[in-house]
Every structure is written in C-alpha cells, then in structure tokens.
N, C-alpha and C positions, 0 to 999 in steps of 0.2 A: 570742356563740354560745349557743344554747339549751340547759338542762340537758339532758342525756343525747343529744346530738347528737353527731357522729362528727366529728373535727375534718379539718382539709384534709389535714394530711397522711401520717393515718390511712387517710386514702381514696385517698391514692398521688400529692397534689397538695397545696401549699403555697402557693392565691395568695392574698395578704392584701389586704381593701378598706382603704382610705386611712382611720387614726386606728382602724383594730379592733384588739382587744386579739391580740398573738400568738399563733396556733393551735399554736404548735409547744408553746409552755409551758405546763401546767397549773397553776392553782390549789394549793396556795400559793405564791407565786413567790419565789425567792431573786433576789436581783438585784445588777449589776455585781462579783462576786465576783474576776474578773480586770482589768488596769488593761490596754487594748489601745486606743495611740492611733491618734486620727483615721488616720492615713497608711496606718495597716495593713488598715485598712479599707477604704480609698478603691484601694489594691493588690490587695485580695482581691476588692472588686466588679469591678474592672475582668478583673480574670482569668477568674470565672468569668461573667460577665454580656456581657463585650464580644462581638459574633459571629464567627467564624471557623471556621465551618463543624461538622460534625460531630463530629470527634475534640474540640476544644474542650466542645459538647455534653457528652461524655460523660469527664469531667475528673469526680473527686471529691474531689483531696485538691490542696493547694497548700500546697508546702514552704514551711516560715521561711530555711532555710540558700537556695533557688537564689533567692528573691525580698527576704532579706536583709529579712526583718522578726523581732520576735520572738515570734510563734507563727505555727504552721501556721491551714490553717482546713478545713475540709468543706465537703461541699453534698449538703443532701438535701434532692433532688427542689429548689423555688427557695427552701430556707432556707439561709445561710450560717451556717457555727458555728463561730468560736474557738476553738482546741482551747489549754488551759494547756500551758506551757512547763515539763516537773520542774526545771528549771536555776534558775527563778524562781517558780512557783508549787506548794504540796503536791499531790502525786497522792492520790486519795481511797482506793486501793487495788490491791494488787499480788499477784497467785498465778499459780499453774503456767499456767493457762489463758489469760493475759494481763493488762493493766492499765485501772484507770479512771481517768479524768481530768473536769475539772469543763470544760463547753463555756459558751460564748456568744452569745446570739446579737446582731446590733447594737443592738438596743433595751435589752441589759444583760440580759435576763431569762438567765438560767443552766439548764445541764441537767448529766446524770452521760453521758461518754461509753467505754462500755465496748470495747477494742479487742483483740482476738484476731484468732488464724488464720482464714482460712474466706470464704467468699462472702457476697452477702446473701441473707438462708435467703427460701422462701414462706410467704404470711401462712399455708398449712397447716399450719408446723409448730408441735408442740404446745407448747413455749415459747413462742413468739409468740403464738401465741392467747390463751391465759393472761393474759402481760402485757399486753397488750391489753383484757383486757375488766378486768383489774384497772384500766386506765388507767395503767399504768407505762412502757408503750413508746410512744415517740414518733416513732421513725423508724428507717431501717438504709440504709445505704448501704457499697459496699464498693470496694477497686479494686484492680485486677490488673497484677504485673510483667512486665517479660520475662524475666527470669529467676528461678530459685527466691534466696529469700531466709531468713535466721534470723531464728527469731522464737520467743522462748522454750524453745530447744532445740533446736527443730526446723526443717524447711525447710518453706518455703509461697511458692505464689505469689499467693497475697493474702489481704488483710488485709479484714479486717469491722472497723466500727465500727458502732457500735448506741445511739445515742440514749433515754435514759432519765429518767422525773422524778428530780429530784436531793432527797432526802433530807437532810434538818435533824439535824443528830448526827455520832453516829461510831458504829460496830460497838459494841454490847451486851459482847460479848466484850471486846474491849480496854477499853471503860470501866470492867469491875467488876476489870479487871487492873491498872489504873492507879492513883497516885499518891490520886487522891481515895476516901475509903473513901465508901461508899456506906449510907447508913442503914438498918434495918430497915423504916421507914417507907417511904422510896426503894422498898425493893425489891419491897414490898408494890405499891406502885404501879404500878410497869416488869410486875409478873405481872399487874395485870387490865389494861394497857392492850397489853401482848401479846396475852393472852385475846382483847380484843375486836377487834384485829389479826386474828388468827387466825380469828375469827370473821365477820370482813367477808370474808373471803376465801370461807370455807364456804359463807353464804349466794350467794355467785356460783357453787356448784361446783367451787372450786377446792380440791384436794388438795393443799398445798405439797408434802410428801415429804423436806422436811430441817430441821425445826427444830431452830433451835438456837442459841445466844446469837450468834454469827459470826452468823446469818442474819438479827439485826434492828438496824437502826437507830435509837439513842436520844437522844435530846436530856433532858439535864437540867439544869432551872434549877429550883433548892431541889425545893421538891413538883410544879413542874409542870414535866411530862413528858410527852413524845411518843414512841412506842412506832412502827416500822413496819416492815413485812416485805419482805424483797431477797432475789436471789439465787432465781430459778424454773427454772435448769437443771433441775431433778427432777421439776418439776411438771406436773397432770395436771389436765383438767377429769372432771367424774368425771359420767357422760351422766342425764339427767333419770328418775326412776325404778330407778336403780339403788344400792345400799348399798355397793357395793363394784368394785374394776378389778383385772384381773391384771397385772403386771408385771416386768423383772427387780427382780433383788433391788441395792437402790438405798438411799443416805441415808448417814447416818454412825452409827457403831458406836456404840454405848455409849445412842444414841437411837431406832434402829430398834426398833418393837413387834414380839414373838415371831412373828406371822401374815406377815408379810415376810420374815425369815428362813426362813420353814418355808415358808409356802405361795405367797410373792409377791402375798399381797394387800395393797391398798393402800385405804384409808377415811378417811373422816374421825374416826375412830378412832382408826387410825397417828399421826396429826397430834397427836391431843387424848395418846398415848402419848408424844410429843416434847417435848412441853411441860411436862409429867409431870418427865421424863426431864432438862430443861432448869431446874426450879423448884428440883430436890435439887441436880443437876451446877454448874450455874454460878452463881445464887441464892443457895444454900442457905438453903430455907425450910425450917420444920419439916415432920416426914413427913405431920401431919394433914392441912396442905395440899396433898399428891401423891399420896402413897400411893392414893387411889381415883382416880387417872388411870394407874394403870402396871398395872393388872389386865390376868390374862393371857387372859380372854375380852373381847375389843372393847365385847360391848354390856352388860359390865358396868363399864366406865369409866364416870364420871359424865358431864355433859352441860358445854359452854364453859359456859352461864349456871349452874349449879349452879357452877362453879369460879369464878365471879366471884364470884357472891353469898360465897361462904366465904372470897376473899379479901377483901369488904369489909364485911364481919362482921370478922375478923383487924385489919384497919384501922382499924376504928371502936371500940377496942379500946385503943387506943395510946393514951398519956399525952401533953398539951402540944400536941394538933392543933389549927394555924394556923387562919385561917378559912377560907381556899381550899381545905384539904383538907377539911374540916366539910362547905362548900358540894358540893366533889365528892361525899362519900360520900353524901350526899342525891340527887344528883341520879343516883347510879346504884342506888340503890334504888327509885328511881321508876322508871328504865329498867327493870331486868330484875326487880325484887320479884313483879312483876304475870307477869309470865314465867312466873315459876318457877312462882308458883301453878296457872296453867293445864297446865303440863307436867307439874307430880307430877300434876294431878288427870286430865289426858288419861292418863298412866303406871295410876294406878290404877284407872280405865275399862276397858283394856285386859289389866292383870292379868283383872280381876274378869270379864272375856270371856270369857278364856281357859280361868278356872276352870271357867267354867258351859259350855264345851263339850265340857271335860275330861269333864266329868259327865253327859255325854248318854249316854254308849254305859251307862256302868255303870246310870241312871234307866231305858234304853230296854230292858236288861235283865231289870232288877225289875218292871218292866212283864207282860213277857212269861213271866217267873215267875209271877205273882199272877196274872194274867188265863188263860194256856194249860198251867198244872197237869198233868202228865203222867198 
C-alpha cells in the first residue's frame, strides 16, 4: 500500500491480493501475541465464510463455548479476528464503559479490541473521525441480541467491538505506580516523547481533550522509550482557521485548563494545559518545567516545541548519559532548535506589528496637531 493511502477496510471493505502485506494492521506490527491453533481456525473460517444465505452473511461474532473452541472470533467486513480468552490470555484493560482485549488476525499480526455497549457508530461521528485520520481505527463491527443483556451494569442489546492499533507498553499511569522506580532521566524522556505525541496529534487538528498519564501508552526499555496517545472519547478535530471550539465542559478534574471550566472552550492550549497539569501530577518534574504551561490566559502558555527544547536542555544536563541518549538529544536539537528560532523570531515580527499600529492613531494625531493648529 502507498504512503498515505486509505487502507480496504477503512473504506468499508477488506479484500487482500495474494502475498500483500494485511491492510487491517498497521505499521508497527505486534505479532502472534495469542497461541490459537490451526483447528480454531479452520472452525472459524468455515463459520463465517461457508454460504448459507443471508442471516449467515450477517453473523459477526462466533462463540468459543457453542463451537467448543478456545476463543471467540469476529468479522469485519472479510477480516476475521481472534478475540483473547481472560481465562487464558491478559486483558489489556478494564473500566466502567467496558473492556479491551488483544485480537488476531490469522496471519498473527495483532490489534487492541475495545468492546462496550452500543451499535457500530457512522464514520460521522467525531470519535471516529479523529481515530481515523490519527490512523488508530481500524475497524468496527457490532451485533445485536434478542433479548436485552448485562453488560457492565447495565442492560443492552448489543454489543460494539471496535478494532484498534495495538500499542507497545502499558498505561503511563500504572507504570510510574509500579514496582519499577523510574529515573529522573526516564522521566525527562516519557515528557518530550509525550510532547511530541501530543504534538503529532495538533499538527492533524486534533484536540485530545483528556490528557493525562492513564491516557498514554509507554513502553520502557532503559532510555529508550515510546510515548503514545489512546483513549479519543473526548476528542475533537478543531476545523482549519479556527483557534478554538465550544464545548461541554469535559476531561478530568485536576487537568482541565481554567477556559473549560468557565467558558467551555477547548484549543490546543487546554491540551498543552494537560500536560502542564500531567508533568507536576503524575511525573513530578520540577515547576521550571510546567509552570509556563499551566498559565491561566491560553496564549500565554508557551508553545509544544518551546517545552521540548526546555526539556532537552534539562536532559542534556544529566550526569553519566549513555550514548543513545547523547545521540537522541542531538538529533532533537536538530529537529526542533531550527524551530524555535523561526517561531521566537515569527513571535517578535509580530509583536513589533502590533506595536507599530498601536502607534498610528496617537502619530496620526501629532500629525494633525502640528499641521491643523487651531
């Protein structure tokens, strides 16, 4: 598939040419994560593949207890997917609104399948659009009871599953709670590769609307670390030309910027105030590195690449760095150094505009003082 091409079953269709790489799974791929042998396979194609007319057709879920294998499987659109068994395999995660599980597909390659209440939503809605153009949504298929059923409290009569890239780590959150302490170093690190998380997101438009250590997945091996953003219930694309979106008042407490609370507005500002919010709460870095992101006018937060560079200044800094981290802190001075220069100097073009129109009316004045003397 060509970069930036829309994959099949994005576009609401999954047929694979013989030997192409699977469209269902993106780059980077996790693979064989579940052990599901041949037979369960050869049971689940035949289920949903064999023809028997319509109702067949439209079949999405095939139990492990009536077909007496051990795991269930899906079907979206003509991809089938192994759903993990919690009896035998970890669930990747569990809350109010339902659970993930890690899927399969038969080639091995793996996804995250998220399963709550609910139908399969339209690509309209603003969730879905989101994950989509971040490239996180891979599919959604849903299936309906005859009668209502429990399902985390509540009664439903069906179930969504929602197909997702699966994420290398564990919640941010639970790792700096766990057993391993995490170094100063570490955590220097996990803040600019959030940063620049957050920052892949912005340049597409995207407003996350909940950051927060729970909302990113981290992988850490010694200095090197992968940083990435989950969790887009809240989020919003924010439309071309515009600074800002009204909304309700959404996110989690302790991380919402003042302008949410009060006025329902949402920027990418709120975001850059979350992470602020997430650097002291869950990090704790020193205030030099936050404190100019928690300011209570939006466009006096400092800018994602100002907060990088300050965190890898901070970093570069440290006593006893390896060479990997040597080599990164170089190569993100070459990144964003050149940046920032142009952005102070765009920032101070712009003051110095302002200034000088400032000063028209009172010039335009003195003008007509000294020239029309009464």
């Amino acid at each position: 598939m060509k970069r930036g091409a829309t994959s099949d079953l994005e576009k609401g269709t999954c047929k694979r040419a013989k030997n192409a790489q699977n469209p269902f799974i993106p780059e980077p791929k996790q693979k064989n994560l579940l052990n599901i042998a041949t037979r369960e396979w050869e049971v689940a194609n035949s289920y949903f593949k064999t023809p028997q007319g319509e109702w067949r057709a439209r079949r999405t879920k095939m139990s492990k207890k009536l077909h007496k294998t051990n795991h269930s499987f899906l079907k979206f659109d003509e991809e089938i997917i192994a759903l993990a068994n919690r009896n035998i395999e970890k669930i990747l995660g569990e809350g109010s609104f339902g659970l993930v599980k890690i899927g399969q597909a038969e080639s091995g390659e793996n996804c995250a399948i998220k399963i709550e209440a609910g139908k399969k939503r339209e690509e309209s809605v603003e969730e879905v659009k989101v994950m989509k153009r971040l490239k996180y949504h891979l599919g959604e298929t849903s299936r309906t009871f005859n009668k209502e059923k429990e399902f985390k409290g509540e009664q439903t009569k069906s179930k969504r599953y929602t197909a997702l890239k699966l994420c290398k780590g564990e919640e941010l959150e639970a790792l700096l709670s766990g057993k391993d302490h995490l170094s100063y170093t570490q955590k220097l690190i996990i803040a600019i590769k959030a940063s620049e998380a957050l920052l892949e997101a912005h340049k597409l438009r995207v407003i996350h609307a909940d950051i927060k250590a729970k909302n990113m997945v981290t992988d850490v091996n010694a200095n090197e670390i992968t940083v990435e953003l989950v969790d887009f219930d809240f989020s919003m694309l924010l439309p071309e030309h515009r600074e800002h979106i009204y909304d309700g008042v959404k996110g989690t407490k302790g991380y919402m910027a003042p302008e949410i609370k009060e006025d329902k507005v949402f920027s990418f500002y709120t975001d850059i105030f979350a992470l602020g919010a997430m650097f002291k709460k869950d990090l704790g870095l020193p205030d030099f590195l936050y404190e100019h992101m928690l300011h209570d006018e939006p466009k006096k937060r400092c800018s994602l690449i100002e907060t990088i560079m300050n965190l890898i200044n901070e970093l570069s800094k440290q006593p006893h760095l390896d060479i990997a981290t040597l080599e990164f802190i170089e190569m993100m001075k070459l990144k964003y150094e050149s940046k920032k220069v142009l952005l102070t100097g765009f920032s101070y073009y712009m003051q110095q505009t302002v200034n000088t129109l400032t000063e028209i009316p009172k010039m335009a004045s003195d003008y007509f003082k000294y020239y029309f003397k009464p």
